[in-house]
C-alpha positions as CSV (number, residue, x, y, z in Angstrom):
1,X,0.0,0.0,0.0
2,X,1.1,3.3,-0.6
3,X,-0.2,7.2,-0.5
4,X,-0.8,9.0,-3.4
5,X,-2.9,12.2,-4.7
6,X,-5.2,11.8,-7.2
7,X,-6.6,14.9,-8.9
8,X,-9.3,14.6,-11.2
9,X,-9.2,17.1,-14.6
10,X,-12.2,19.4,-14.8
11,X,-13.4,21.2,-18.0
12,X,-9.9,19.6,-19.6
13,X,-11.6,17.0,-20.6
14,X,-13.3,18.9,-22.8
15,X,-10.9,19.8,-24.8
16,X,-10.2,18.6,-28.4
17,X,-7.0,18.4,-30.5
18,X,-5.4,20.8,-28.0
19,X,-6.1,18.8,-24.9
20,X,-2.3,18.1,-24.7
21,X,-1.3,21.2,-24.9
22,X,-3.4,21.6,-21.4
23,X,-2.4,18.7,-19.9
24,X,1.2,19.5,-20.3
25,X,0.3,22.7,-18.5
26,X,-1.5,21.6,-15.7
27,X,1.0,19.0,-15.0
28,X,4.1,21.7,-14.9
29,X,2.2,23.8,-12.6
30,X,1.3,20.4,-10.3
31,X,5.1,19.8,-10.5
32,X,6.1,23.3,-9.3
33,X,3.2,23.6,-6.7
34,X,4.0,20.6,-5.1
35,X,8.1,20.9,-5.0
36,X,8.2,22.3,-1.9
37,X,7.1,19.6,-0.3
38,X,9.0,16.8,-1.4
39,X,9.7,14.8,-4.8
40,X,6.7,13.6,-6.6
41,X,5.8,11.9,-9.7
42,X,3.5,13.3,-11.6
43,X,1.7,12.0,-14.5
44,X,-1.8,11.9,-16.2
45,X,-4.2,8.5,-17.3
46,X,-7.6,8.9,-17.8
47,X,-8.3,12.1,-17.3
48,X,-6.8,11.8,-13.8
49,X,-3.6,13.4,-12.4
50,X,-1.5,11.0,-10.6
51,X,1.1,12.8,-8.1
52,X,3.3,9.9,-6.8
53,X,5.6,11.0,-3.9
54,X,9.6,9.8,-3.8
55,X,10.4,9.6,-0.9
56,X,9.8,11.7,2.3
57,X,7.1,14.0,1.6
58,X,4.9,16.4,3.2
59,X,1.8,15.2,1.9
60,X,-1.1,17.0,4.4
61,X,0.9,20.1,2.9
62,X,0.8,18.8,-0.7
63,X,-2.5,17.9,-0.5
64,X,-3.9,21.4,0.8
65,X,-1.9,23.0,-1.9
66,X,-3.6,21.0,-4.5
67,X,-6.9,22.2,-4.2
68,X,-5.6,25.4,-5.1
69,X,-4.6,24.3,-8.5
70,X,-6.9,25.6,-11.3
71,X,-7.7,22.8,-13.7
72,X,-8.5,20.0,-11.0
73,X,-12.2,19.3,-10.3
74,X,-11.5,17.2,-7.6
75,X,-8.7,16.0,-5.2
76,X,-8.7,12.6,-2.8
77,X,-5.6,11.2,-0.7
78,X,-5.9,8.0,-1.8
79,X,-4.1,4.3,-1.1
80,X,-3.0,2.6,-4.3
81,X,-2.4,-1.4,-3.9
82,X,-2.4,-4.6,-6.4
83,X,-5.8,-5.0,-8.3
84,X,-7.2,-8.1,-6.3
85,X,-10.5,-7.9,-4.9
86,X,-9.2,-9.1,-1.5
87,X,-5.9,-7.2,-1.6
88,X,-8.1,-3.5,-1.8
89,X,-10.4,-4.8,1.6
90,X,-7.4,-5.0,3.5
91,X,-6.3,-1.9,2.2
92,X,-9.3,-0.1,2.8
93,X,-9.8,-1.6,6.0
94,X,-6.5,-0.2,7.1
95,X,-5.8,3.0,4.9
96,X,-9.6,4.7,6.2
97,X,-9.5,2.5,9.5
98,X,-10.1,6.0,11.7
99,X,-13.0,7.0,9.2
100,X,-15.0,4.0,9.6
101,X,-14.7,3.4,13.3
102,X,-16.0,6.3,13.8
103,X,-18.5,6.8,10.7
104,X,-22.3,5.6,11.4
105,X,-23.2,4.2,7.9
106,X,-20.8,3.8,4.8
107,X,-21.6,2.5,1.1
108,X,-18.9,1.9,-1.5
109,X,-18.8,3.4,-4.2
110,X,-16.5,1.2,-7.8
111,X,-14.9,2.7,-10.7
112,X,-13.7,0.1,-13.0
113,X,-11.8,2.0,-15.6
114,X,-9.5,-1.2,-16.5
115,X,-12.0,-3.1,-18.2
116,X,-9.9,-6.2,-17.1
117,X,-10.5,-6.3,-13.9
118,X,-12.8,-9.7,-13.7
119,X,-15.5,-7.9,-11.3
120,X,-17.6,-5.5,-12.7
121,X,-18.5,-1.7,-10.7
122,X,-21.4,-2.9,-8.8
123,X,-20.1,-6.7,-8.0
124,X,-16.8,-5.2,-6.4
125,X,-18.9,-2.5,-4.6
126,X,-21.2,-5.6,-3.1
127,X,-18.0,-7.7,-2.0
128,X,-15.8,-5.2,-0.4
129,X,-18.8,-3.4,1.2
130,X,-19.8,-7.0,2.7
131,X,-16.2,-8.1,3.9
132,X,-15.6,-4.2,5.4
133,X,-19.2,-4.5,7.1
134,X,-17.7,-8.0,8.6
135,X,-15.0,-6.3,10.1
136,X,-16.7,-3.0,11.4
137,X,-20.2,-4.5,12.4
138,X,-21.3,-1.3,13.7
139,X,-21.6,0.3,10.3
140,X,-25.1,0.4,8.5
141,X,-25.2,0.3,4.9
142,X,-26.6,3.0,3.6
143,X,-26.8,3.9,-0.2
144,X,-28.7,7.1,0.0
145,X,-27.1,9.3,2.6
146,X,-24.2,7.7,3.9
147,X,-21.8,9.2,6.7
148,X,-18.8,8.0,5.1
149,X,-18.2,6.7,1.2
150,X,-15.5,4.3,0.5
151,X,-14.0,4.7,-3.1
152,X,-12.4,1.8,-5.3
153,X,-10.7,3.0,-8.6
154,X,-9.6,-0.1,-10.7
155,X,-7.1,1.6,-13.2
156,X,-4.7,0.7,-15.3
157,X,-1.4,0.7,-12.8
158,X,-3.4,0.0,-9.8
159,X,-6.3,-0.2,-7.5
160,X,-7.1,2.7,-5.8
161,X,-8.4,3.4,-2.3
162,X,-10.2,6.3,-0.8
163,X,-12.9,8.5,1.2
164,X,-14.9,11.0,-0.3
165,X,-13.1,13.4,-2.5
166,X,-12.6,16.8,-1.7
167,X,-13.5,19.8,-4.0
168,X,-10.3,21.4,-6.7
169,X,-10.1,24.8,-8.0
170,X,-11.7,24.2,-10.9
171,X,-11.2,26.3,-14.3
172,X,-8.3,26.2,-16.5
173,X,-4.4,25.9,-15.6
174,X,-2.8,29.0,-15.6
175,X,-0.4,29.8,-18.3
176,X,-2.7,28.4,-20.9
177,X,-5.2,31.6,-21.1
178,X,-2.3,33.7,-21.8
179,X,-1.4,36.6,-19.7
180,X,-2.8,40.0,-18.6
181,X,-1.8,43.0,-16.6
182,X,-4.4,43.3,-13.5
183,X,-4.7,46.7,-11.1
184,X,-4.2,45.1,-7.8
185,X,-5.4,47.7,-5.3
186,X,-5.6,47.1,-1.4
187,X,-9.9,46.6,-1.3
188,X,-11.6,43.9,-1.7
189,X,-12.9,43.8,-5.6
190,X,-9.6,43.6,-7.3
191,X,-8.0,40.8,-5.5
192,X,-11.3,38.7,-6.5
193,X,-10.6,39.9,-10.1
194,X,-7.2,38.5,-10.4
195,X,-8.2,35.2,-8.5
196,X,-11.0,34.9,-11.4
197,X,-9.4,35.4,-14.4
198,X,-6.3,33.2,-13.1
199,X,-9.1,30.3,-12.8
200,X,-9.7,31.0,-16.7
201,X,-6.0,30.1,-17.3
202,X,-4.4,33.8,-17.0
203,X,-1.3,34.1,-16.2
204,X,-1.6,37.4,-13.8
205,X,1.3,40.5,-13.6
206,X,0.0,42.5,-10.6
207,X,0.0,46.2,-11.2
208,X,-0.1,48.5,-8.1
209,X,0.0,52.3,-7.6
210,X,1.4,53.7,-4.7
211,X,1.2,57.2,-3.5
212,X,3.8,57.7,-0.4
213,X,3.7,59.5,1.6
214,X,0.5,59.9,0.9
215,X,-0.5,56.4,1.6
216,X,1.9,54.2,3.9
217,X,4.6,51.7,3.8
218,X,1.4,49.5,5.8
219,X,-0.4,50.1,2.7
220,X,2.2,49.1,0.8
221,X,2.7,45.2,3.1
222,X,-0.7,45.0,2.5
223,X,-0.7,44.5,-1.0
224,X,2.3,42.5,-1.1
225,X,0.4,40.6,1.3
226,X,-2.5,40.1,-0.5
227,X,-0.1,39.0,-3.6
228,X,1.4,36.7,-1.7
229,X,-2.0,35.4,-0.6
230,X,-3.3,34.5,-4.4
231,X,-0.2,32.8,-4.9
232,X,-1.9,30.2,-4.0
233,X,-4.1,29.9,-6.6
234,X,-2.3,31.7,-9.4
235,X,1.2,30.4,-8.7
236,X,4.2,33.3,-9.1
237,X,3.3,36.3,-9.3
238,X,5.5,39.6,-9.6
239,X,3.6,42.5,-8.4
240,X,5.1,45.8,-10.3
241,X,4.8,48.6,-7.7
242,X,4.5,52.0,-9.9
243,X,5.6,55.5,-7.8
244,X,2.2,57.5,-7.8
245,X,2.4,60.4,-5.7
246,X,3.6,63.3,-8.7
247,X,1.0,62.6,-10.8
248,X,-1.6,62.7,-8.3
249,X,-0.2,66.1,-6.8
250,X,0.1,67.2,-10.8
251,X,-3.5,66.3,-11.6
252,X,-4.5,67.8,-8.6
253,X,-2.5,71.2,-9.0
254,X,-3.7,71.5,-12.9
255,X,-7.2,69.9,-13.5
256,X,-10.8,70.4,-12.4
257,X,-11.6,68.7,-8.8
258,X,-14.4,67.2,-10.4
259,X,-12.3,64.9,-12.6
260,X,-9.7,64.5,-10.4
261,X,-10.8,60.8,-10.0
262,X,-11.7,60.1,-13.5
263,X,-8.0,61.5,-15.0
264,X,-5.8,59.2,-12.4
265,X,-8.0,56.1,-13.3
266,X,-6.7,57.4,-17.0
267,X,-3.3,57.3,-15.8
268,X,-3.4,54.0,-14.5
269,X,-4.8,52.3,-17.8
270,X,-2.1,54.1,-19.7
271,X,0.8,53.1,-17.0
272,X,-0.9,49.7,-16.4
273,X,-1.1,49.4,-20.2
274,X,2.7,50.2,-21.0
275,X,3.6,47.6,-18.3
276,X,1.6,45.2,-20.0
277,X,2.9,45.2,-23.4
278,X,6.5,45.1,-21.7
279,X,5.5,41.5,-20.3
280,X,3.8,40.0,-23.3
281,X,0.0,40.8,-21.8
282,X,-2.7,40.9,-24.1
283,X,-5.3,42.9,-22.0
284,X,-6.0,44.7,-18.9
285,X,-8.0,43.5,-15.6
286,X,-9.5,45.5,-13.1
287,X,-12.0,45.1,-10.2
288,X,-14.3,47.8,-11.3
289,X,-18.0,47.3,-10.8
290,X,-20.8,49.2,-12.6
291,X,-22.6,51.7,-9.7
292,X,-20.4,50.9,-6.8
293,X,-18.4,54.4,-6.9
294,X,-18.5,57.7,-8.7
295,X,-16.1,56.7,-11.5
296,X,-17.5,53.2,-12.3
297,X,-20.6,54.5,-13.9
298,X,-21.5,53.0,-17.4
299,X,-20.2,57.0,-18.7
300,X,-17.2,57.0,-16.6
301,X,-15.9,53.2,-17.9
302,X,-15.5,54.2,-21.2
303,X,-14.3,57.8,-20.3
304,X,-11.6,56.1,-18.8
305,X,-11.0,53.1,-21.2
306,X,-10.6,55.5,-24.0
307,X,-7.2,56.0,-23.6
308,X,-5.8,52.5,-23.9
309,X,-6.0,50.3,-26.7
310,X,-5.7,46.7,-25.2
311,X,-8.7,45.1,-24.2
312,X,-10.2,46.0,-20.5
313,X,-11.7,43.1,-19.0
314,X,-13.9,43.2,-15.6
315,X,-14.9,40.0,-14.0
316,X,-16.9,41.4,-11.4
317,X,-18.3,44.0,-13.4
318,X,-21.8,42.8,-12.6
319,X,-21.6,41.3,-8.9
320,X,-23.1,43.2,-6.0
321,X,-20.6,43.7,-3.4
322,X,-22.3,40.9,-1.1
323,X,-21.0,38.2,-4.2
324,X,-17.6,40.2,-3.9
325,X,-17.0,39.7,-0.4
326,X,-18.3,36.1,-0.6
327,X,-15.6,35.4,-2.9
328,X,-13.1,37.6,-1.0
329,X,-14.0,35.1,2.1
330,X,-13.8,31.6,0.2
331,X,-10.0,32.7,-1.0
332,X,-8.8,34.1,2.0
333,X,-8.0,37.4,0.8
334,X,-11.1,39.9,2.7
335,X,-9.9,39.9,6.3
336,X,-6.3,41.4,4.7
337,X,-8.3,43.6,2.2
338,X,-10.3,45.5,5.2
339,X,-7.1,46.3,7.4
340,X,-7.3,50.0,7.7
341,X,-4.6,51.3,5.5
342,X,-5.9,53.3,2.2
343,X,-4.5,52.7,-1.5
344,X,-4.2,55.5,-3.4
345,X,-7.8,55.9,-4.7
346,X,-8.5,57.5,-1.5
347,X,-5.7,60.3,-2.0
348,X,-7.1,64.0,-3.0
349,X,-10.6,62.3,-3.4
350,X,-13.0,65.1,-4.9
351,X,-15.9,66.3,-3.2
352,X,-18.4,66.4,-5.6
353,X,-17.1,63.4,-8.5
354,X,-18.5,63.8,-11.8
355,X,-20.2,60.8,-12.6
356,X,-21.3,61.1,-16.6
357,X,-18.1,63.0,-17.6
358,X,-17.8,64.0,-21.4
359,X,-14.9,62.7,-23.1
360,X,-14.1,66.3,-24.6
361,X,-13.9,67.5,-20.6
362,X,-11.5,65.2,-20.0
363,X,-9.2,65.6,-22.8
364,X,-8.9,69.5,-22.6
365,X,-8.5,69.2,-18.8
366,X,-5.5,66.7,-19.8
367,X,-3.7,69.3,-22.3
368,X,-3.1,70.9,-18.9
369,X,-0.4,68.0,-18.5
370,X,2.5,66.4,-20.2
371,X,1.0,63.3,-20.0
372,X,3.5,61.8,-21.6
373,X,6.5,62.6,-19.7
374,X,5.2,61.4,-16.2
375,X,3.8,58.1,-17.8
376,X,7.2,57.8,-18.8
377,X,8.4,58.7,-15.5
378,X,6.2,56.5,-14.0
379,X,6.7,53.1,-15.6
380,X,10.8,54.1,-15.1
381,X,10.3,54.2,-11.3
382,X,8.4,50.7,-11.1
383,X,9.5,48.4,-8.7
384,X,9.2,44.4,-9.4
385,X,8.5,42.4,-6.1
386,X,8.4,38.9,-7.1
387,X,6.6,36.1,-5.0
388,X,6.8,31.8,-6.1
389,X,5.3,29.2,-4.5
C-alpha cells in the first residue's frame, strides 16, 4: 500500500486536438506547486492526475496545496495497492481504519476503468462493502445518505483506495489563457478579479500604484500581502509597484476637482497598459464594478478606457458587493483587504465626483499635463517584487 494524490481534470476534458497542450500545463504547474514539499511523480491516465511521492514528503501540505490548483475538479488522498478484490479490503480496511470506526453508515462506491478487472462496478462494490461490514459490524449500509463513502478506482497501474473526495479549484491551468496585466489595489474587488481570471488560465502581472507618503509603507505590506495570498491559486506572481504620488499632486495642482478621479483612473490604464505590453499581456484587468463608486458609472468606464488600446476586461463587473466579499472570504484574501490602510484611490478624493463625464472635458483638462512625460516617468520608477510558491 502506498499514499498518493489523485486529482481529477475538470473542464480539460473537454478539450479537443489541443487537450495536450493543457495537460502538459496543468501538469508543470502540479510539478512546481508541489516541489516544496517533497519529490513527486506526476503523471496523467484517464483524465486523472497521478502525483506519486519519492520519498519523504509532506503530503497533508501537498494535498492542501492541491486544491488550489486551477484545472482540477476534484482531489482525494488515496491508497494505491495490487488490483485483487481481496488485496483493496485489507487496504481499505487499514488506509480509512479512523474513518469507519468512527462513521455511522458507509456504502462503497466502484470505478472500473481497466475493463480487465474480472469484477464489474457494482459486484466489487457488493463484495468489499460485505467483507468491510464483517469487520466494522457497527456500520449500516446506507446507499442514499451515507456518513462515510469508501471509493475503489480499478485503473490501469493500480487499484485505488479512498474517502470521499474533496473539491479542486476548478477552471483552467494558468499559463494556458495567456497573460494579462491586473490593477491590484488594497480593497476587496480587485484581489477577487485577479483570482477569477487566473481560474480562466491567466497568467496574472499585478500592477499597483502607490502614492507615499501619501499612503503608507502598511499600505504598501498590504498589497504585497494580499499578492502573496493568491499565490496560491495563481502560482508566481510579480507585483510591479508603480511610484504614484507626482501625478496625483500634478493632476490635482492642474485639473478640475471634479475629474480629479476620473484622470488618475486614465493614468493608470495608460501606465498599467505600457507595463503590459512590456510583459507580453494581451489585456488589462480590473476590479471595477458598474454603480459601486462615482467613477465606475456605465459613462465614466469608457471615459476612462478611452485612452488605452488593449482590451479591458472586468470579471466582477456585474456582482453586488455581497457576491464580492463572498468570494473575497472563500479565497482568504477579505480579512487582509479590510485592514485600515488606504491605497491611493483614497488620495485628493473630490468632493463632488463627476459621474457622466464628457470625453471632450477630460481631454482639454488633460492638455493641462504632459502626459507623456510622467507616464514615462512612472513606468521608469516601477518596482518588481516577485513572490513563487
Amino acid at each position: 500500500m502506498s499514499d498518493i494524490i489523485l486529482l481529477k481534470q475538470g473542464e480539460i476534458i473537454l478539450k479537443g486536438l489541443n487537450r495536450r497542450e493543457f495537460e502538459s500545463k496543468l501538469i508543470s504547474n502540479i510539478k512546481r506547486r508541489l516541489a516544496p514539499f517533497g519529490r513527486f511523480n506526476v503523471y496523467s491516465m484517464q483524465s486523472t492526475v497521478y502525483a506519486e511521492p519519492s520519498g519523504e514528503c509532506d503530503m497533508d501540505s501537498a494535498f492542501d496545496a492541491a486544491k488550489r490548483i486551477f484545472g482540477i475538479m476534484a482531489v482525494a488522498r488515496a491508497a494505491a495497492c495490487e488490483k485483487d478484490k481481496d488485496v483493496i479490503v485489507d487496504t481499505a480496511a487499514s488506509y480509512l481504519k479512523p474513518q469507519l470506526e468512527a462513521a455511522r453508515s458507509f456504502k462503497v462506491e466502484s470505478k472500473r476503468a481497466d475493463k480487465r478487472f474480472p469484477l464489474g462496478s457494482i459486484e466489487l462494490s457488493r463484495y468489499v462493502g460485505g467483507l468491510l461490514h464483517d469487520r466494522f459490524p457497527h456500520l449500516k449500509p446506507d446507499m442514499n445518505t451515507p456518513e462515510l463513502t469508501v471509493n475503489v478506482e480499478i485503473r490501469d497501474l493500480a487499484a485505488y483506495v479512498h474517502g470521499p473526495s474533496e473539491r479542486g479549484a476548478g477552471g483552467l491551468p494558468v499559463g494556458a489563457g495567456g497573460r494579462m496585466a491586473a490593477l491590484l489595489s488594497g480593497g476587496i474587488d480587485s484581489p477577487v478579479a485577479v483570482y477569477m481570471m487566473a481560474k480562466r488560465g491567466v497568467r496574472i502581472v499585478p500592477v499597483h500604484f502607490f502614492s507615499f507618503p501619501y499612503t503608507s509603507e502598511m499600505a504598501k505590506e498590504k498589497v504585497l500581502t494580499l499578492t502573496k495570498l493568491l499565490t496560491g491559486y495563481c502560482g508566481r506572481l510579480a507585483v510591479e509597484i508603480v511610484p504614484f504620488t507626482r501625478i496625483q499632486e500634478e493632476i490635482r495642482r492642474r485639473c478640475p476637482e471634479n475629474l480629479l478621479t476620473i484622470i488618475m483612473r486614465r493614468f493608470m490604464m495608460r501606465i498599467a497598459e505600457r507595463i503590459a505590453v512590456d510583459n507580453g499581456c494581451t489585456a488589462l484587468v480590473t476590479g471595477e464594478n458598474l454603480g459601486q463608486v462615482a467613477s465606475q458609472t456605465a459613462e465614466a468606464l469608457a471615459v476612462i478606457q478611452q485612452c488605452v488600446s488593449l482590451p479591458v476586461l472586468r470579471p466582477v463587473i456585474a456582482f453586488d458587493k455581497q457576491e464580492i466579499v463572498e468570494r473575497a472570504r472563500l479565497i482568504g484574501t477579505y480579512d487582509t483587504s479590510v485592514l485600515p490602510y488606504e491605497d491611493c484611490c483614497t488620495v485628493f478624493t473630490p468632493k463632488h465626483p463627476k459621474t457622466k463625464p464628457r470625453l471632450a472635458d477630460v481631454q482639454a483638462a488633460e492638455a493641462a499635463l504632459d502626459v507623456e512625460a510622467l507616464v514615462t516617468e512612472a513606468v521608469n520608477g516601477t518596482e518588481r517584487i516577485a513572490f513563487d510558491i
